[in-house]
N, C-alpha and C positions, 0 to 999 in steps of 0.2 A: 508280369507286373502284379502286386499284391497290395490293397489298398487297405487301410485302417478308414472305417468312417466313423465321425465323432470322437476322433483320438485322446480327446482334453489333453490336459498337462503333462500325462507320463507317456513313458514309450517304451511299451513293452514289447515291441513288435520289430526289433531294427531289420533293416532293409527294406519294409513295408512304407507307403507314401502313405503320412497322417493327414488326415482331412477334417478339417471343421466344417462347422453346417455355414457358416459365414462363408465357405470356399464353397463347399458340394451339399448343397440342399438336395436330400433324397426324394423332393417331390418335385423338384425345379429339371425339364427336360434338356433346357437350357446348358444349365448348371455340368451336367451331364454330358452334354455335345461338343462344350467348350474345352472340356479337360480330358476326353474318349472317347475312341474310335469303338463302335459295337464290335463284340466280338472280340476285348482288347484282355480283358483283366484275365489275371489267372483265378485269385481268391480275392475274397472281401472279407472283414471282420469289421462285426458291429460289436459291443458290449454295452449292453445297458444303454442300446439306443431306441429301439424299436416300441420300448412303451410311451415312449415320447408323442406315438401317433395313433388315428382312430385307427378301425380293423381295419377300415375301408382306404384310409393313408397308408395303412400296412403292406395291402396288395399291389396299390399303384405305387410306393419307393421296390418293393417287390419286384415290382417287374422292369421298373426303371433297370436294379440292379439287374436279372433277368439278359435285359437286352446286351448292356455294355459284357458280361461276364463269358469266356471262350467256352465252348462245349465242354463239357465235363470239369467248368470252373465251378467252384463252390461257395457258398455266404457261409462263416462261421455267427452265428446268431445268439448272441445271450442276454435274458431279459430274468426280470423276477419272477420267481414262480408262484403261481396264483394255488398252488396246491403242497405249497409247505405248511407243515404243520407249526407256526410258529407264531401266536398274536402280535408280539411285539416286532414281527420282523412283516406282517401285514400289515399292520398299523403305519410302520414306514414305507410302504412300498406303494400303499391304498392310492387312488384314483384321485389326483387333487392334491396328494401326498400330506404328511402329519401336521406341520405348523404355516409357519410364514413364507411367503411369495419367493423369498430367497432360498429354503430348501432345495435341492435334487428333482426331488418328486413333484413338485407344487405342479408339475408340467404332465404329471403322468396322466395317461388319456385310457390306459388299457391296464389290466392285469393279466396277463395271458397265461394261461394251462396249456400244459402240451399238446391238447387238441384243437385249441385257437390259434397258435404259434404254426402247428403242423399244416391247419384248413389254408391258413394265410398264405404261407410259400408255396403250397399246392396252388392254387387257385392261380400265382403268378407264374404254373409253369414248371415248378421244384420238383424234385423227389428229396425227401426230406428223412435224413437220419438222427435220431434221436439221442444225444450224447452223454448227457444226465438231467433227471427231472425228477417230480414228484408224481405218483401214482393219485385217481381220488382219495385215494385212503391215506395219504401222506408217506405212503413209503418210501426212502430216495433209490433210485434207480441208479447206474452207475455202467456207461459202457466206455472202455479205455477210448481214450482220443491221444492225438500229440499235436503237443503243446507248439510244433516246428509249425505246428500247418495255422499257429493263429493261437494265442494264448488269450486267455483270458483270466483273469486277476481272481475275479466273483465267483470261484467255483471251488470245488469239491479238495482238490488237491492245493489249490494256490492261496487259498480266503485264510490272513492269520485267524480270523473269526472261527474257523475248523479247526479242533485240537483235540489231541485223548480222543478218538473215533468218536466224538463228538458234533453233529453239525451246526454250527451258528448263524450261516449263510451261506445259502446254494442259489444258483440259478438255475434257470432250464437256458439249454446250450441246445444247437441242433447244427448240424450241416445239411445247408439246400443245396441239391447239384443241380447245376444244369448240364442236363445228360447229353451226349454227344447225337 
């Protein structure tokens, strides 16, 4: 079984079960016991969901996920990166996010770097692979992934935003395992 959480509108993921947070609250245990047995999922993909929570929301949906996920199941994880070098792409991404209530961001709670992203899934348990990100220094980093195991739109290969080895919008991407 392979779950999309926070799927919105598109569905990039077929044969994956898309979930809203109106169905699977990542902090409702609830939520979680009603729809899986621990022990059940093969993969999870989030995109652009996890800034939506504190650090400390981050570790407990973490480990919620964690629980339900089969040994050697994975979270494919993509969030904004807090170390792109890019104002106007920080500016949109910022804590509270840029303009009015209805925005994307207005909800953002976190901006995470690959060492807040990485400490979080740790902490719930992960071993955590780094897929592509921003170094302090802004460099983009770039390790091959496939797209079969969990695509994501926001990223290096897939963002029309990236053009002419240009990058316009990247995220930092990671797979947490949980190890067998």
């Amino acid at each position: 079984m392979k779950v999309v959480i926070g799927a919105g509108e598109h569905s990039n993921n077929p044969g994956w079960l898309e979930t809203q947070e109106s169905e699977l609250d990542l902090l409702k245990a609830d939520d979680w016991k009603r729809k899986f047995d621990e022990n059940s999922i093969d993969a999870l993909l989030a995109e652009h969901v996890w800034e939506h929570l504190t650090y400390d929301e981050g570790v407990e949906a973490a480990s919620n996920c964690f629980t339900y996920l089969k040994p050697g199941g994975y979270i494919r994880c993509a969030v904004p990166d807090g170390y792109f070098p890019d104002e106007d792409y920080q500016a949109g991404v910022q804590v509270g996010g840029p303009g009015p209530a209805c925005h994307p961001a207005a909800s953002h709670k976190i901006v995470h770097n690959y060492k807040t992203l990485c400490s979080m899934f740790e902490a719930a348990g992960f071993d955590v692979h780094l897929l592509e990100y921003c170094t302090e220094d802004g460099e983009f980093v770039y390790n091959d992934w496939d797209e079969e195991q969990g695509y994501i739109y926001r990223s290096k290969r897939f963002d029309h935003r990236n053009a002419n080895g240009e990058l316009g919008f990247v995220s930092l991407i990671v797979d947490a395992v949980k190890q067998v």
